[in-house]
C-alpha positions in Angstrom: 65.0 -56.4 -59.7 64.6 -57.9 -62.9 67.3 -61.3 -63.3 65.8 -62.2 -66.6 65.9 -65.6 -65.6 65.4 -68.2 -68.2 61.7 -69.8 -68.2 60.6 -73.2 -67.0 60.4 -75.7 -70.3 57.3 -77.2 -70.5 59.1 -80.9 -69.3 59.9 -79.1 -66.4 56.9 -77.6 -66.1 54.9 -81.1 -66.2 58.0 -83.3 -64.3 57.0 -80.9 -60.7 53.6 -81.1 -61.5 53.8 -84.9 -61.3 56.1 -85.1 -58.3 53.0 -82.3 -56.8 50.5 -85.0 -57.2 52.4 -87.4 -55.4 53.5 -85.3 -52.7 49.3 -84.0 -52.5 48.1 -87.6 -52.2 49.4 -88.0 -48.7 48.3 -84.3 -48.0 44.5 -84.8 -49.0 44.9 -88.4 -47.8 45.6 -87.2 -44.0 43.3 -84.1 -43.8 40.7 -85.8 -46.1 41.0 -89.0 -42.9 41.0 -86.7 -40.2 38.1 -84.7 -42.0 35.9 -87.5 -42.3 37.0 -89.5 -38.6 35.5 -86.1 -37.0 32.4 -85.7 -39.4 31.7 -89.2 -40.1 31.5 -88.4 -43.5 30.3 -91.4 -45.4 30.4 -89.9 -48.8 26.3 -89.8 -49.7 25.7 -86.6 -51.5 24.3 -83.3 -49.9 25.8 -80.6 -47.9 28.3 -82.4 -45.7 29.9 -83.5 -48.4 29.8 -80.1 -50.0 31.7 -78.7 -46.9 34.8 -81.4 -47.3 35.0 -80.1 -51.4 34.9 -76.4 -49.6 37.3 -78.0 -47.1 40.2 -79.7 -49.1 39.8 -76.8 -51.6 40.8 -74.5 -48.4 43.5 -76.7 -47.2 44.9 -76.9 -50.9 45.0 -73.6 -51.1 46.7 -73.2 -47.9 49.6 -75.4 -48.7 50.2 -73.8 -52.5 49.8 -70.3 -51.2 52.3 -70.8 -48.8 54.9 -72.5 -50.3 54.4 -70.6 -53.7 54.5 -66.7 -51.9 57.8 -65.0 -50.6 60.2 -66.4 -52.6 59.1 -69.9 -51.4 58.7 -73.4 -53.1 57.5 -76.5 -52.7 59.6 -79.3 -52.8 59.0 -80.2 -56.5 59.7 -77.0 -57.1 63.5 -77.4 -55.4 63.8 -81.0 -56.9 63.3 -79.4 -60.8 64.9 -76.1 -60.0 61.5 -74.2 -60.4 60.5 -70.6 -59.2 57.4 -69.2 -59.6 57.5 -65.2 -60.1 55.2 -62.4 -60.2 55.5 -58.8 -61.7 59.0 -57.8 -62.6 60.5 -61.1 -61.5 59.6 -60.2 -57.6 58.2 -63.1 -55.6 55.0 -63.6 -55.6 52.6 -62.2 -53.0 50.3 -64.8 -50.8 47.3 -63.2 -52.9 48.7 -63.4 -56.3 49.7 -67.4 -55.1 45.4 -67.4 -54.1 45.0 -65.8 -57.1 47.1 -68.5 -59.5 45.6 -71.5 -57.6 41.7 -70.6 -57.8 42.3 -69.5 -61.5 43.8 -73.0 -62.0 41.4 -74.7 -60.3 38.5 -73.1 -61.8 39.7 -74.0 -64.8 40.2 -77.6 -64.5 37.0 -77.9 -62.6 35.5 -76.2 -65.8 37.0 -78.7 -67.5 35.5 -81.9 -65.6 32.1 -79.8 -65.1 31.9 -79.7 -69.0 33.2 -83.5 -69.2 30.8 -84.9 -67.2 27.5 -82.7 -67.8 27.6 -82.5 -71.4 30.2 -84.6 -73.3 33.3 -86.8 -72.3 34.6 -85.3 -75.4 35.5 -82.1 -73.7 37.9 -83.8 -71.1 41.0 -83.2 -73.2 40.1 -79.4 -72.5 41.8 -80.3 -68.8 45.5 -79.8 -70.2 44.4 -76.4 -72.5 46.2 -74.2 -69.7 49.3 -76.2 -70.1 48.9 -76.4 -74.1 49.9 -72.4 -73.8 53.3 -73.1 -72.6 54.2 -74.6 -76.0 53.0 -71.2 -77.7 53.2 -68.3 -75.6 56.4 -66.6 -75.7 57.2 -66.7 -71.9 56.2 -70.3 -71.8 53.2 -69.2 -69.4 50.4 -71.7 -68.6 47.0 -70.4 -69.1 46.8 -69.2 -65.3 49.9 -67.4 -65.1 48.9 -65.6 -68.1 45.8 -64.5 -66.1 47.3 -64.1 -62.7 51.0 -62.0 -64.0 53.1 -65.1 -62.9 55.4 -67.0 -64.6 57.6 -70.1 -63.9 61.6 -70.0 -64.6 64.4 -72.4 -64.2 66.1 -71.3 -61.2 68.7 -73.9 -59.6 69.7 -73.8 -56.1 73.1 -72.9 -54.9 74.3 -75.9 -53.2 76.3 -75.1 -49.9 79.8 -76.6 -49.7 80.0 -79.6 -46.9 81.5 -78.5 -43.8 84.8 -79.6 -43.0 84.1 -81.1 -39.3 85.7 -84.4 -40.1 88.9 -84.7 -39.6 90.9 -87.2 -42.1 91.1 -90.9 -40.8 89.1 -90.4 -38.3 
């Protein structure tokens, strides 16, 4: 099953992730609200607050494992004409999809974790996975080198309009 499909350019790449944040804001806006109006979370530090990080990080990886396993996508992923595949171009199983979001959000938490705890001169290390795409052959990111996935430009047939309306009508 192998299509050879053309990979995802890295202005792809970065346009859907962009469009992801904005779609994400409403999803960690709503869960993050209904977590907090059920806890009465007030944000002070300890393990309450630790349980909505292990929280949002679950629903997260819900929504990305989902949308990115069986041949799925997210709706950034439709609007640029994305497709993320696995192994011999096959769709990606829900664990390699777990697999590709905790790889990529270990990394960026890295990132931060080494930003904040021992110099804000390590915060450019946040787009390293991405810098890959501009060298690596595939145009992988960092994670999908790790995890055997890779993006590709993959438009969507669009299905003729049907013909219910009759002229002048």
């Amino acid at each position: 099953m192998t299509e050879n499909k053309p990979n995802a350019d890295p202005w792809r790449r970065f346009m859907s992730l962009t469009y992801e944040g904005v779609i994400l804001f409403g999803v960690v806006f709503f869960f993050g609200y209904a977590f907090s109006a059920l806890t009465q979370l007030k944000g002070e530090p300890g393990p309450l607050l630790w349980l909505f990080d292990a929280y949002l990080y679950g629903v997260l990886g819900a929504y990305f494992t989902y949308f990115w396993s069986n041949g799925r996508r997210t709706l950034p992923m439709k609007t640029m004409s994305v497709e993320l595949l696995g192994p011999a171009d096959a769709p990606v199983t829900p664990m390699r999809a777990w697999c590709r979001y905790t790889v990529a959000i270990a990394g960026l938490c890295l990132a931060l974790a080494a930003t904040r705890y021992v110099s804000g001169w390590f915060f450019p290390l946040v787009i390293v996975p991405w810098l890959t795409t501009l060298v690596d052959p595939r145009r992988r990111a960092l994670y999908d080198i790790v995890c055997g996935t890779r993006l590709v430009y993959s438009p969507i047939a669009r299905r003729p309009r049907a013909a219910s309306r009759v002229a002048g009508a």
